[in-house]
C-alpha positions as CSV (number, residue, x, y, z in Angstrom):
1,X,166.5,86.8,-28.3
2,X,163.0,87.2,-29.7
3,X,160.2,89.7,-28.2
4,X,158.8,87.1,-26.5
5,X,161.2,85.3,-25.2
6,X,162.5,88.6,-23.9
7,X,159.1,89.7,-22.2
8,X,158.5,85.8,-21.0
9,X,162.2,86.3,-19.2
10,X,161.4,90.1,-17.9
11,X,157.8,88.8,-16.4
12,X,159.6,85.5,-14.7
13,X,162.0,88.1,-13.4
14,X,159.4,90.4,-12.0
15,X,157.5,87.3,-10.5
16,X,161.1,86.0,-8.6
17,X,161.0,89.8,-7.3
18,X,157.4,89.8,-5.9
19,X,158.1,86.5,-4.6
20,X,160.6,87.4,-2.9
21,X,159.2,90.5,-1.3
22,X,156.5,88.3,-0.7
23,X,158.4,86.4,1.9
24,X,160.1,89.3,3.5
25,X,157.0,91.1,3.9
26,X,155.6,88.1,5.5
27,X,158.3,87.9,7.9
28,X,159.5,91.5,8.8
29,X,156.4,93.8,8.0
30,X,156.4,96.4,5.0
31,X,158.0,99.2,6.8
32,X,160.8,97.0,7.9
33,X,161.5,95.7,4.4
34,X,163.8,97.5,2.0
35,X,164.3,97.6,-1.8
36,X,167.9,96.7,-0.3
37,X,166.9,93.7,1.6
38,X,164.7,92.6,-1.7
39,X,167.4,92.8,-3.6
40,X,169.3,90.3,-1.3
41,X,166.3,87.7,-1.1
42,X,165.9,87.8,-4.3
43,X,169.8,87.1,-5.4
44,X,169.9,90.2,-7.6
45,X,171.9,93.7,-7.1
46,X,169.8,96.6,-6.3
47,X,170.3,98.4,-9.7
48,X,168.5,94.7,-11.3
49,X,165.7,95.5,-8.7
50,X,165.5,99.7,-9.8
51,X,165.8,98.2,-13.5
52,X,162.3,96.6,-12.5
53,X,160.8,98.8,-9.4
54,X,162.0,102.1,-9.1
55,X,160.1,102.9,-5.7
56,X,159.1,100.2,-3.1
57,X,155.6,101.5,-3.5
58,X,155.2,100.1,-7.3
59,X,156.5,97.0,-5.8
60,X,154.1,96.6,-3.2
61,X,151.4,97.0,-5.5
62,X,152.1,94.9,-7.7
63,X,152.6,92.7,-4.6
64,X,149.2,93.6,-3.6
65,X,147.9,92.4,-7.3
66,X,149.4,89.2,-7.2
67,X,147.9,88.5,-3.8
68,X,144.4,90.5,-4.2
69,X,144.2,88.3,-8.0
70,X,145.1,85.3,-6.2
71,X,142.2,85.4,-3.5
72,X,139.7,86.4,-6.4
73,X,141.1,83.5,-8.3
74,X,140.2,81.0,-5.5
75,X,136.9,82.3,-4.5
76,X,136.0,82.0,-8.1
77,X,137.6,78.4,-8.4
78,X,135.4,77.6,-5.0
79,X,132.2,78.8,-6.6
80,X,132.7,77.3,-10.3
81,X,134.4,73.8,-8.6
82,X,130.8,73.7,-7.1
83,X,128.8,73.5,-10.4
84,X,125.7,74.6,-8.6
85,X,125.6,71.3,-6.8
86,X,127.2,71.4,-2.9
87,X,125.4,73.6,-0.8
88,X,126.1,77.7,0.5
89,X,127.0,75.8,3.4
90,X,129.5,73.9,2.5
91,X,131.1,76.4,-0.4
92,X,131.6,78.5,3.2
93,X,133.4,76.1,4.9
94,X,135.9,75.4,2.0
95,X,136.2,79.0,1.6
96,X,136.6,79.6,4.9
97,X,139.5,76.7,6.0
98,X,141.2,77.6,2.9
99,X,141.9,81.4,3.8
100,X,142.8,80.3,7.5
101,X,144.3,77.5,6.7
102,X,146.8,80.5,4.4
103,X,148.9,81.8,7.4
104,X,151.6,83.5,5.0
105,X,148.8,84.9,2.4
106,X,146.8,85.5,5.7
107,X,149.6,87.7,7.1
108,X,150.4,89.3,3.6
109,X,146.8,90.4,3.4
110,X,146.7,92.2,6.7
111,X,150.1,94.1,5.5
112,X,148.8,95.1,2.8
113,X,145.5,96.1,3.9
114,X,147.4,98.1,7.0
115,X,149.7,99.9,4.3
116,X,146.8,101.1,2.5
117,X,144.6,102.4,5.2
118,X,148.0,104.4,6.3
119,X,149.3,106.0,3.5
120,X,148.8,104.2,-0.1
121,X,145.9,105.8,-1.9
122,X,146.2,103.8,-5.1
123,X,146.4,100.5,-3.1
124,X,143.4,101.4,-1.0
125,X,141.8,102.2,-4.1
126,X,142.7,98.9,-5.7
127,X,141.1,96.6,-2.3
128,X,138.4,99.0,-2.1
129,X,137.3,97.7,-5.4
130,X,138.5,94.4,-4.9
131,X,136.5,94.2,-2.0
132,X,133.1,95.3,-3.8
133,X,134.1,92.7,-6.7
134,X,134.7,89.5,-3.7
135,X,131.4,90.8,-2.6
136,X,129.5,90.9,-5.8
137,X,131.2,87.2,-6.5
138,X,129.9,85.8,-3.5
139,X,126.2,87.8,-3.9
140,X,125.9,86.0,-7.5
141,X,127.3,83.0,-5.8
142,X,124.6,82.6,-3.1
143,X,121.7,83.5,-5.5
144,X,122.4,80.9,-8.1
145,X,122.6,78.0,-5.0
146,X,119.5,79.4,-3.1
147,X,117.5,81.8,-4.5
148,X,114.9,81.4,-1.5
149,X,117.4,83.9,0.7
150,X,116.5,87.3,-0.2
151,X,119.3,89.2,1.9
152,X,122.6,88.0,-0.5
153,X,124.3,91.6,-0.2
154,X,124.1,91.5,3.6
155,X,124.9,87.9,3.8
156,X,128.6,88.8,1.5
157,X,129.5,91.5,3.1
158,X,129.1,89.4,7.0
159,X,130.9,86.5,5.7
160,X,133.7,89.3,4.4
161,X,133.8,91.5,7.1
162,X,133.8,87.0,9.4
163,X,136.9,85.9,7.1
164,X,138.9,89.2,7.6
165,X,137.9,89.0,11.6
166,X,138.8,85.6,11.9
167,X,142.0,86.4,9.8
168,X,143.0,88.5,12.6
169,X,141.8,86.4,15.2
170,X,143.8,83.2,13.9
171,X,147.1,85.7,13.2
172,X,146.7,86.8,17.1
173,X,146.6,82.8,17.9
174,X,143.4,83.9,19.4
175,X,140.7,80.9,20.3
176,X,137.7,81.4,18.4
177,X,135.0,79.6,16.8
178,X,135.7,77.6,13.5
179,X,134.5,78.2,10.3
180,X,132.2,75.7,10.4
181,X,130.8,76.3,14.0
182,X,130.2,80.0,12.2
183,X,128.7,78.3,9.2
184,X,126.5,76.4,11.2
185,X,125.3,79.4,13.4
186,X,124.8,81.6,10.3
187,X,122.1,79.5,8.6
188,X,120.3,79.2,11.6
189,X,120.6,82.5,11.9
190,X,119.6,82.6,8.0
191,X,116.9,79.9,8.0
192,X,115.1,81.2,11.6
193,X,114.4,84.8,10.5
């Protein structure tokens, strides 16, 4: 088998692995998923899974990068899909039915987000930068489609701080405003100051 073929086979491998962490995540919480019960999801003995993850940390970050690169990836489809021609408005509301619309990558966030604020340095290293790059995205974002708002900073990190909020909110099956109704308030809100 050539090197690349080889590598190709070892990242598809890899991917099955994450995705199947992935799931049991979702469904049973980090601490009550083992590299055991991995294994079993993913159809592969647990010296296959050490072969590729030798800790359950390296796994759930490179869980973590799949899902943190994925969200990046769709906020900077939203913005580019836009070509500078719908409105802040309405780049919010797709943003913001597309993230709550995501109940499994919804629930893998908060996971993730809870392991690092308990005990993962490296992962909460690796959102805490995340986090200033979705913020600088959506900062350049706003000031290409209106550069008549002055406050673009503040404006990203409220509609950050709104989608993870709402996140929680939606994962609690709690009633709560819709993205748009928050859309709506925000530039008036925006507009009347």
């Amino acid at each position: 088998m050539n090197k690349k073929k080889k590598e190709k086979k070892q990242a598809d491998k890899k991917q099955h692995i994450i995705d199947a962490g992935t799931r049991l995540i979702v469904q049973k919480g980090i601490d009550k998923t083992s590299l055991a019960d991995i294994a079993d999801e993913a159809g592969i003995s647990k010296g296959s899974l050490y072969y590729y993850y030798a800790s359950k940390n390296e796994l759930i970050f490179d869980i973590a990068e799949t899902h943190i690169n994925q969200i990046s990836k769709n906020l900077f489809k939203i913005i580019e899909e836009s070509h500078g021609n719908a409105s802040w408005e309405d780049l919010l509301k797709i943003l913001f039915k597309r993230i709550l619309d995501a109940d499994t990558r919804g629930r893998l966030h908060l996971y993730l987000v809870q392991q690092a604020l308990n005990d993962n340095e490296n992962l909460k290293e690796r959102f805490r930068k995340n986090y200033q790059e979705w913020k600088r995205m959506i900062t350049e974002g706003f000031s290409k489609l209106d550069p008549d708002i002055t406050n673009h900073k503040i404006l990203s990190s409220l509609i950050i701080a709104a989608l993870d909020g709402f996140l929680i909110q939606s994962l609690l099956n709690v009633n709560t405003i819709t993205g748009d109704e928050f859309v709506r308030h925000l530039d008036v809100k925006i507009k009347g100051v």
